[in-house]
N, C-alpha and C positions, 0 to 999 in steps of 0.2 A: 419602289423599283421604277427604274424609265422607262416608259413606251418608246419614246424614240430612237431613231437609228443610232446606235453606240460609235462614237468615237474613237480614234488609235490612239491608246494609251489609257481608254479609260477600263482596263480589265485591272491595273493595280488598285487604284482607287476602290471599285465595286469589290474587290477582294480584300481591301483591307478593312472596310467596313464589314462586311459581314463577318471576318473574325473578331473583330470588336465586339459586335452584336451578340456573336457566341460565347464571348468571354474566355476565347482561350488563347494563349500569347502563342509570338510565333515559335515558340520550340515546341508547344502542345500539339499548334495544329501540324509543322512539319515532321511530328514522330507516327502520328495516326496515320497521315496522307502519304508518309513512308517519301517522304521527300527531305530534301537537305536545307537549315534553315538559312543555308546561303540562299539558295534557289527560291527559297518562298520570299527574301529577303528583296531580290531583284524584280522577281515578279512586283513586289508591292511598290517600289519606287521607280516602275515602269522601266526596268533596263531589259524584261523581258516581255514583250507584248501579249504573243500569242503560245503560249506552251499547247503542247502537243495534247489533244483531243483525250488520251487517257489520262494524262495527270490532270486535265479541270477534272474527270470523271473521279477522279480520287478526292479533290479538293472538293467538291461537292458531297460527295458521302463522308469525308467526316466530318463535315460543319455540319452534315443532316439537313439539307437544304429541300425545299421545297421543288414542286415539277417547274415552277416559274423562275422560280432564283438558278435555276440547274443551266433552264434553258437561256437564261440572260448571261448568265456566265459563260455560256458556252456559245454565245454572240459575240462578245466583247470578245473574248478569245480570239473567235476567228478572224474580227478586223487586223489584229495586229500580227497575225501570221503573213507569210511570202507567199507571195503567192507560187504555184503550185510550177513543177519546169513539165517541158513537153514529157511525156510518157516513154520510156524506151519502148521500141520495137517491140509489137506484140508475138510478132513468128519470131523473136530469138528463143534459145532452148531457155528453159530452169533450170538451173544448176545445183542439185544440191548434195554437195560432199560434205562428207562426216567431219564433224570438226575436229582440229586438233588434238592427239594423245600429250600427255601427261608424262614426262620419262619419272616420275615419283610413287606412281601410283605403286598405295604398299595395301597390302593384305587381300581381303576377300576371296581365298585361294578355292573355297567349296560352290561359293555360289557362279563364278567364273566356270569352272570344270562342270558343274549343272549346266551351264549354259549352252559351253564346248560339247559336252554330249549329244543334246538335242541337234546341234548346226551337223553331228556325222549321224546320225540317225531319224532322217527328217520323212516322217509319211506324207505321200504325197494326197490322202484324202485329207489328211488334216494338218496342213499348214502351222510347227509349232509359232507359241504368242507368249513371247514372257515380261511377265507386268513386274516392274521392280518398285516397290512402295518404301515409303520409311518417313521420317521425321524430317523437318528442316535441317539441311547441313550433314549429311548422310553421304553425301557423295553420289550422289543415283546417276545424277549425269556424267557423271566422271567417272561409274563404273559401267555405265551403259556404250561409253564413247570409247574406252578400254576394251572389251568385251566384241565392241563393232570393230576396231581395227586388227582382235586376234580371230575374228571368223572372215575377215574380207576374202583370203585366199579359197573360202570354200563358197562364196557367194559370187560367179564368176560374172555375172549379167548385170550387177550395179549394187553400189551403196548408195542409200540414198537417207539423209539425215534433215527433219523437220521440228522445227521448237513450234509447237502448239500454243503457245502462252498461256497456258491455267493459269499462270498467277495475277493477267496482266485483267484489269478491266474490261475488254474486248477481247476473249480467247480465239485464235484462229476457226474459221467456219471451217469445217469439213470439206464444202464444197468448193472453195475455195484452196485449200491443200491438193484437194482430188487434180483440179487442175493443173500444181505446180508438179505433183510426181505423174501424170499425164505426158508434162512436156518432158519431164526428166528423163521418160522410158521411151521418145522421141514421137509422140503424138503431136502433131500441129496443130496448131490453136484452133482451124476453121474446122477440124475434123472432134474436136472436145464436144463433148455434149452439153446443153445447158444445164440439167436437173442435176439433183446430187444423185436420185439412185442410178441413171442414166450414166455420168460421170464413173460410180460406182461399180456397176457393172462391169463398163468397159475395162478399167482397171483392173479389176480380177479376172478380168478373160484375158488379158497380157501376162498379168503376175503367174498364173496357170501355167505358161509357158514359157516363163524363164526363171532363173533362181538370184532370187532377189534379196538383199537382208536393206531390211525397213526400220530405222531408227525414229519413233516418235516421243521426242522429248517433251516432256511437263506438260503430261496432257491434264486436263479441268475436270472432263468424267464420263463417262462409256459413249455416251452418243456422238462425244465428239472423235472416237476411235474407232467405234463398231464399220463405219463406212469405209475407213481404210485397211480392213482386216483382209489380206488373200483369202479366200474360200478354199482353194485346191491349188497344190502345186507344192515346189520346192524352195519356198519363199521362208522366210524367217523374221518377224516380227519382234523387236524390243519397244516397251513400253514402258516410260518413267512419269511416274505422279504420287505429290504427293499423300493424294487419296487412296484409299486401297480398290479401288475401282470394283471395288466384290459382285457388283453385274454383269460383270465379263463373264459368259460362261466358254469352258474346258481351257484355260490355260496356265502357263507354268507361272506361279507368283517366287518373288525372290522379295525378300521383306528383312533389306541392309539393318546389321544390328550396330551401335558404338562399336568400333575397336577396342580390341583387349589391352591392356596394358601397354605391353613389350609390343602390342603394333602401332599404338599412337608414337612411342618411343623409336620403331622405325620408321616411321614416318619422319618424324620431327629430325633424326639422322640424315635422312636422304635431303633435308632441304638444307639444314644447317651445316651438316660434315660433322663426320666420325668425328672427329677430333675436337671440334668445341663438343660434342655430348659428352667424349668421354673427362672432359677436364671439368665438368658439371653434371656428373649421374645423376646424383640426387634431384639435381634441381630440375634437369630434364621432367624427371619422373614427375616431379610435382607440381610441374606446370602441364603436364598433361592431364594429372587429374586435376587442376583446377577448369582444365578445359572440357571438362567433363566425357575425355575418350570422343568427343564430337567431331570427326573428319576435318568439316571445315574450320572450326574453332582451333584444332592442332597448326591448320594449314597457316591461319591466321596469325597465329601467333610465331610460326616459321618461318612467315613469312617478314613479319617485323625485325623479328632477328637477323636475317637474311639481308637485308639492305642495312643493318647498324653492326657490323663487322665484329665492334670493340665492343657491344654492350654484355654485361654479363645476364648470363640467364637467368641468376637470381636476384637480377635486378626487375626483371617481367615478372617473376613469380610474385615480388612484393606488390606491383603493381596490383597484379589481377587477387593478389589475398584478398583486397579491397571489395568488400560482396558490391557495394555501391555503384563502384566506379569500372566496375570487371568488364561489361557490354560495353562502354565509352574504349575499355581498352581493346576489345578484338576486335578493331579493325585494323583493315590495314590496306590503302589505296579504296580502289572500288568495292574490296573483300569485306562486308561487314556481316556478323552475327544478326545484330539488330535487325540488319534491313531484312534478311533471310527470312526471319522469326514474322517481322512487319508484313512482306507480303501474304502468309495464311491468314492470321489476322483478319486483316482489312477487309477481306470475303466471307469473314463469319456474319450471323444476323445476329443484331443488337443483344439477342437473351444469350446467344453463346457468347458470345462476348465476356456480358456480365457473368457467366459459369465459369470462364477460364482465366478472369481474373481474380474472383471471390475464392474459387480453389484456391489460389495461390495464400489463400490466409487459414486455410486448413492444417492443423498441428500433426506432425510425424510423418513418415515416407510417403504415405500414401490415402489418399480418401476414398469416399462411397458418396455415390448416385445423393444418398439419404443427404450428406453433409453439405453435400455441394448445394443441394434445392434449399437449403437451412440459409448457408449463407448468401445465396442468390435470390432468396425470395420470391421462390418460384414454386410448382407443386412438384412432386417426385415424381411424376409421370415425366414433365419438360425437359427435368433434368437428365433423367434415364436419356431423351432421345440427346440433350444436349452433349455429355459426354461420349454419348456414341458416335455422337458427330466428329466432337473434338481428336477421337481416337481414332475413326477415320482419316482425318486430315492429319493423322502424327503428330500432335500437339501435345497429345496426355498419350502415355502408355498403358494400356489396360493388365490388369492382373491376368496369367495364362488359366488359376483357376479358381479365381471369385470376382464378382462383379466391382472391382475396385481397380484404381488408377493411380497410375502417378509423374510426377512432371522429372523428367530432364531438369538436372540445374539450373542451367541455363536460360530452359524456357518459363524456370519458375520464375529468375529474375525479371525477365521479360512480362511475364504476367505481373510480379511484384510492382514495376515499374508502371504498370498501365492502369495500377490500383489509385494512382495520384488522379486521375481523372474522375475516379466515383469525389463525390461529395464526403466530405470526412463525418459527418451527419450518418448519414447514408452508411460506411462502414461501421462504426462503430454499433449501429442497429441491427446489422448484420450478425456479430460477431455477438452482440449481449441475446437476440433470438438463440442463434446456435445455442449459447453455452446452456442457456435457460431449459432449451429443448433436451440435450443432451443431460445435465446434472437429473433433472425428471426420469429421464428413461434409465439413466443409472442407477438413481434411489429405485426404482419399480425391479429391476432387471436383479440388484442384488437382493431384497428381500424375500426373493426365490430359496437362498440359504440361510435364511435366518429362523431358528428353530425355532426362537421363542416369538414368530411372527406367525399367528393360524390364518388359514384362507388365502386365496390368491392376491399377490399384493396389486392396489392399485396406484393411483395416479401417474402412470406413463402417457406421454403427451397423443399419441396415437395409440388409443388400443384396437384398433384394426388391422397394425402391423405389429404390434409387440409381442418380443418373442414370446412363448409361450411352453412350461417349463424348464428343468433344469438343464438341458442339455443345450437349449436355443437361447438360455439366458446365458449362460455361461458362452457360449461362441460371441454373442455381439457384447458380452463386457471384453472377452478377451481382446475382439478385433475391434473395438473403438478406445482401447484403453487410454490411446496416446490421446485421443480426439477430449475423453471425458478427464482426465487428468487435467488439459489444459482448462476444462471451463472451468473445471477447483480452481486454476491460479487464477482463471479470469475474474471468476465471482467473488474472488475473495478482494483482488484488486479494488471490483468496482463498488466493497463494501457493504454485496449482500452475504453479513456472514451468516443467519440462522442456517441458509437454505445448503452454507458450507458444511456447517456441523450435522444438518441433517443429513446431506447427502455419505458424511465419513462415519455414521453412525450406521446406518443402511451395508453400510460397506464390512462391517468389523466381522461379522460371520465368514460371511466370502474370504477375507483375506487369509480366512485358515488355509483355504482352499489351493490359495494359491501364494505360499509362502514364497517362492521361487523370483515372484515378482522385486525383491528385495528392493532396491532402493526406491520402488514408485509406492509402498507403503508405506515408507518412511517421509517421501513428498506431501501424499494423501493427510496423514494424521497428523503431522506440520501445519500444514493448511486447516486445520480442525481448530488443532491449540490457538495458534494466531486468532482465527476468527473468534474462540471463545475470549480470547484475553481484549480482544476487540470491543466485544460485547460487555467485559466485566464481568463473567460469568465464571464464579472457582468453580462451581460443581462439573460447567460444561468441561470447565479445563483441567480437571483431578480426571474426568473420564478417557479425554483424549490428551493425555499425560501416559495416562496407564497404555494404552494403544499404541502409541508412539515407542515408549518403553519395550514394547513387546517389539515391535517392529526391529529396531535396534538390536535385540537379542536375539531374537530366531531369524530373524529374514538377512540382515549383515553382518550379523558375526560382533557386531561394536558393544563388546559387552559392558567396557567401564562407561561407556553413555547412555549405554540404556539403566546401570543403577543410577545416572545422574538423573537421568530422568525421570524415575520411580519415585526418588527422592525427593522430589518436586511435583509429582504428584503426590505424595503423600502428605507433605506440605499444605496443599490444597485440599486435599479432602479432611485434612484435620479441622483448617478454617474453617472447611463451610459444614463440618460434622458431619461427614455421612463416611457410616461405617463401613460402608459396600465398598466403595472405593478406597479408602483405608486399606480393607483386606486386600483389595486386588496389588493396590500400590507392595502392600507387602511381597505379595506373591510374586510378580513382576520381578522388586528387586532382588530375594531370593534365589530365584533364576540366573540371574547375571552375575550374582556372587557365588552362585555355583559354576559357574563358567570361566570364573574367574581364579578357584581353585582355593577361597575361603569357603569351603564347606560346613564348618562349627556355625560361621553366622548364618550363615544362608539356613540352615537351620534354626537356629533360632526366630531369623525373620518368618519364617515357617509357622509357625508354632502359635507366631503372634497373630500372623492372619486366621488362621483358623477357629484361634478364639475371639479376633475379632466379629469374623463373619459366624458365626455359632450365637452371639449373642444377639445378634436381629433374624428373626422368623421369617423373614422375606425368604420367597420363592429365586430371586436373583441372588439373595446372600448364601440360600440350602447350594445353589449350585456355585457359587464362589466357594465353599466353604469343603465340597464335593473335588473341586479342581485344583485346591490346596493339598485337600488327604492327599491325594495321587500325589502330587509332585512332591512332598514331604516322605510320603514313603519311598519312593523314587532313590531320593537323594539317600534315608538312610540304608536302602540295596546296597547304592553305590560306596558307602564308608563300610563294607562289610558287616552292616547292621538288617541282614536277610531278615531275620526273627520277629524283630519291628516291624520293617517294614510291610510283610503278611499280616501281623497285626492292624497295621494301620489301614491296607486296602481292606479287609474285611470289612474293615470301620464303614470305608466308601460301600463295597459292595451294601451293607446294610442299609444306607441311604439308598442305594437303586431300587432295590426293594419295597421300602416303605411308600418310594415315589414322591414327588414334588407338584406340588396342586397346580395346574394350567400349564402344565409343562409337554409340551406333544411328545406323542410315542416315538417318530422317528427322534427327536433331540435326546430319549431317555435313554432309545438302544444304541446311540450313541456313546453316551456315558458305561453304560453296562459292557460293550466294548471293550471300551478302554481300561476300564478294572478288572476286565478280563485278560486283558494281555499283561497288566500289570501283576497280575496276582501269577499269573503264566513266567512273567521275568522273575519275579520271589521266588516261586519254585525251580525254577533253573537254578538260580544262584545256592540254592539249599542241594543242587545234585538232584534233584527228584522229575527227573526228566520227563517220566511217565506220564505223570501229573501235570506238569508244565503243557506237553505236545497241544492236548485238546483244545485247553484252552486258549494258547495261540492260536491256532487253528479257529476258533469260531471267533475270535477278534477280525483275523483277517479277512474271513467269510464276512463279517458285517460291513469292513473299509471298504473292503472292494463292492460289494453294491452299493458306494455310497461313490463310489471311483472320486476319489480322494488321495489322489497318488502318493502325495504330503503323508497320507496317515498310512496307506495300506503296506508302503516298503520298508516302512521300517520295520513293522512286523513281520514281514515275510522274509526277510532279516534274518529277527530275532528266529522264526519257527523253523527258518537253513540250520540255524547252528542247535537247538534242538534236536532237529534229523540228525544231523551229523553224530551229536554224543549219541542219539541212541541205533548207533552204527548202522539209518537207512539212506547208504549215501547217496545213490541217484538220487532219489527224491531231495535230499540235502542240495544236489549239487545245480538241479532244476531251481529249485526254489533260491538260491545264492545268486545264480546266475539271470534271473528275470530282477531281485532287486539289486544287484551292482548296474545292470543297466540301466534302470531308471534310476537309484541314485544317483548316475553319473548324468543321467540329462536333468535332473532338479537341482543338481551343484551342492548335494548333502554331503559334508565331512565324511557320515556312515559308507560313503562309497569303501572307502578303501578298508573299511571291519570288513565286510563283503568278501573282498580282494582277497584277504589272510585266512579270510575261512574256508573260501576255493583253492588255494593252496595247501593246505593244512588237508580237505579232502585226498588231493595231487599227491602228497605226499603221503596219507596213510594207505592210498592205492599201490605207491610205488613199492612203500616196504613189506606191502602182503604180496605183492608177486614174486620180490627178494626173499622172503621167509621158503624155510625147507615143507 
């Protein structure tokens, strides 16, 4: 860098080497610096000498420059600026009227009348203050600026409107505002005080005695507003930022939400005319949602339509479907998206930064603190404050009742886009940590249900935060599902398959659990097979063949592909000999060809697994061979073969009894259960209701301490329609009506047996009140 005095014209030169230096071209550094690479384009071939004192202040922070290279920049600068014209008159007044309404402005009808309330009911010890927050592109000014010209008529002493600049480099000083609404409220400059509390004061001993409404627009953060706040009087305070200033204390917050559908659509009406909306509904419609309900984004897009007369609507919508090119399309004139999104940005510190872009590579609506510090590389503590941060400044929306976030569309692209700046090194280490992290705490998290696993499971990557039990396991597999799903596709991607197959093996207990999951069990055990067939592995892939099979058949209904798939496991486990899986294969396909309405085979295939599994003494084959009896008896209930069928669970029950070597208590009273309820349906279908009652009843007593909703409703079912024949109908109709409920939130067929059996109650009530 030069020591000597800088030259006119040498600020493009010394700028255009240091983005060299940085390695970023000019469209990188004019998206950071939230400049136009026209403008950076001039600066560099000196058609612009001296830009204005905050944009080097941008151009500096994002080249990351040094206190020396800042301050030579900001020399060279100044040579080529004008110099400076005489100063107007210091005794003229400050003028500052509220800027221009909007004849468009659509919606916000509650928080407007919140407003309107407070301006007719205003205490004069306490001056109201209303802080309006939100996200970029919210409309804050333009509801604040609306708001001040429907209270004018009650604020007879003056409006007075100030842009504060939070977003600019340089936010306006306090004491310097003090002075311009000073001269606004007709103080003379020689009589202004120099300090700010001095300034301060005086101001609130005028605003005391007149009724004032105070517009301070985009303000940075409490200290730069606390000084302009009235203390006493009939004065009326609006505050727009987009921080949520939460150290303001006693005042009214209005915290703008997206518009709802039918108001982005009026909105997008009032700017375009009735009549192209109505010659385009549809399209309307969906190009507000591609605008994701965002105020200015609708405005944006109303706006381009608005000056191109002829163009059709859904010629924009094609446009903006483009997820790429969608932010290059909302602009329009000075109006851009980007730049909007660019000023929060720009004021973050380098680690939120990194948080609020690495989020943007987190799978499904929403992430956590945990994920974000995974892909940012940072600890969970930083991260916690960092998306506190970001959810302050309206960047991420936080969950109203868990510690989790999530991005605006729009701002996701925005952060998508600023992900081209990490090092592609650098992402992809991000994203293989996570997945790594993640598949660990998975496999640890589900061996919490796996029966035949004793002892607390280990290897989860933090055991200082790992949940801990079944109830804490089961929330963070539910709430990271999407998160842990993706690092299946990821790991399988990047061909570590053992850690795939382990992690889907971990998983196969759990997913009884949560059958409802349907088509992410059928992803899950996909991703199993694959990686096993990866590896060359039949045994792995006869086992998650059979998984998959099942998946197919109980979780989505796809019964003829899950026999294809059984079939091909079976296939596999013939090759590589192993009986266990043989029988499951059978079993499996059996199932789906009972679903399918050949009940003779499905029988047969029955028949054959349990002789399979019967002929090897293994502790896994006693319980394959256990899980067969039942579904073979099952089936012959169902062809009107009751008599067997009792015979056959007996069979089962006598295995619960003898017991199965290393097999833990809870996995046994498990089984015992379930031969219970089975042996419970046998005796129904025989009419022997009596008999039947109990032992539904203690099946269901075991599900339910097991809260297993998957297993407990259908018995409580089965033990309504029990009640019912043995004419105790409340109790029937209690017990009917708690499982059509949750059959109907687990999306089980059995909903509507439910349904018929609460009718059929309906109707033998009706004809015993009809009876003489």
């Amino acid at each position: 860098m030069s020591t000597t005095t800088p030259s006119a014209g040498e600020f493009g030169r010394f700028l255009r080497d240091l983005r060299t230096r940085a390695r970023l071209s000019q469209e990188q550094l004019a998206q950071t610096a939230g400049v136009s690479v026209r403008a950076l384009t001039d600066m560099e071939r000196g058609r612009t000498r001296g830009p204005q004192r905050r944009t080097v202040q941008a151009l500096a922070q994002a080249l990351e420059l040094n206190s020396a290279d800042s301050e030579y920049l900001e020399r060279v600068a100044d040579t080529g600026r004008p110099r400076p014209r005489p100063a107007v008159d210091p005794a003229s007044p400050s003028i500052l009227p509220l800027p221009r309404d909007i004849s468009d402005f659509t919606a916000r009808g509650p928080a407007l009348a919140r407003t309107l309330a407070l301006a007719r009911s205003v205490d004069a010890a306490h001056p109201p203050v209303v802080v309006v927050s939100g996200q970029p592109g919210l409309g804050k000014t333009s509801f604040a600026v609306h708001a001040a010209h429907a209270l004018a008529p009650h604020f007879t002493d003056g409006q007075f409107a100030v842009d504060l600049r939070g977003m600019d480099t340089q936010p306006a000083d306090p004491q310097d505002t003090l002075a311009r609404l000073l001269r606004a409220v007709g103080v003379a400059d020689s009589a202004i005080p120099r300090d700010l509390q001095d300034r301060s004061g005086l101001f609130r001993s005028i605003a005391a005695t007149r009724r004032l409404l105070l517009l301070l627009d985009n303000a940075v953060d409490e200290d730069q507003v606390r000084p302009l706040l009235p203390s006493s009087g009939t004065s009326l305070t609006i505050v727009t930022s987009r921080h949520a200033l939460a150290g303001l204390e006693a005042v009214h917050r209005i915290e703008l939400d997206l518009l709802r559908r039918e108001e982005s659509v009026e909105l997008m009406t009032r700017i375009i005319g009735a009549e192209r909306v109505a010659e385009e509904a549809q399209a309307v419609r969906d190009l507000t949602d591609l605008c994701g309900h965002l105020p200015l984004a609708v405005r944006i897009a109303g706006q381009r339509l608005a000056v191109r007369p002829q163009e059709r609507v859904g010629k924009l919508v094609t446009e903006l479907a483009r997820e790429e090119r969608r932010l290059d399309t909302l602009q329009a004139g000075s109006l851009q998206v980007r730049a909007a999104f660019a000023l929060s940005y720009r004021q973050l510190t380098p680690i939120s930064r990194t948080v609020l872009r690495r989020a943007a590579l987190a799978a499904g609506p929403d992430f956590s603190p945990e994920t974000a510090a995974l892909l940012a590389g940072t600890t969970l503590r930083e991260a916690e404050l960092c998306t506190r941060e970001l959810a302050d400044r309206g960047l991420i929306q936080p969950d109203p009742s868990s510690e989790r976030y999530r991005f605006h569309d729009l701002l996701k692209l925005y952060a998508t886009e600023q992900l081209s700046y990490d090092d592609t090194t650098a992402r992809d280490a991000a994203q293989d940590r996570t997945a790594r992290w993640m598949l660990a705490r998975a496999r640890a998290a589900a061996l919490h249900f796996d029966a035949e696993h004793h002892g607390a499971p280990g290897g989860d990557p933090d055991p200082a935060t790992a949940p801990v039990g079944l109830q804490r396991a089961r929330a963070w597999l539910e709430t990271e599902r999407v998160q842990w799903l993706w690092a299946l596709r990821h790991y399988l991607v990047r061909g570590h398959h053992q850690q795939v197959i382990d992690t889907a093996e971990a998983m196969h207990w759990y997913s009884d659990h949560t059958q409802h999951w349907a088509e992410h069990w059928v992803e899950a055990f996909q991703c199993a097979v694959d990686a096993s067939r990866a590896l060359g592995s039949r045994r792995h892939e006869a086992v998650h063949l059979n998984y998959l099979s099942w998946a197919y058949d109980v979780c989505v209904y796809d019964h003829q592909t899950a026999l294809d798939v059984a079939g091909a496991a079976l296939d596999a486990a013939r090759e590589c000999d192993d009986s266990l899986q043989m029988g499951w294969a059978l079993n499996y396909g059996a199932c789906a060809l009972q679903n399918l309405g050949d009940v003779d085979q499905a029988i047969t295939w029955l028949e054959g697994s349990a002789a399979c599994l019967r002929g090897d003494r293994s502790p896994q084959s006693r319980l394959g061979e256990l899980s067969t009896l039942n579904t073979l008896g099952c089936m012959l209930r169902d062809v009107g073969r009751a008599d067997e069928a009792l015979s056959i669970h007996h069979r089962s029950e006598a295995i619960c009894h003898e017991g199965i070597p290393g097999q833990s208590p809870g996995l046994m009273t498990s089984y015992r259960a379930t031969v219970l309820r089975h042996l419970g349906n046998d005796l129904a279908a025989l009419d022997r209701w009596t008999e039947a009652e109990p032992r539904l009843r203690q099946a269901l007593t075991v599900f339910e301490s097991a809260n297993v909703p998957a297993w407990s409703e259908p018995v409580r079912l089965e033990l309504g329609i029990a009640l019912r024949r043995l004419g105790r109908l409340d109790e029937a109709r209690a017990a009917l009506r708690a499982a059509r409920r949750t059959l109907t939130e687990l999306n089980n067929p059995r909903r509507e047996e439910a349904e018929a059996e609460l009718r059929a109650i309906d109707g033998a009530f009706v004809a015993d009140q009809a009876s003489p």
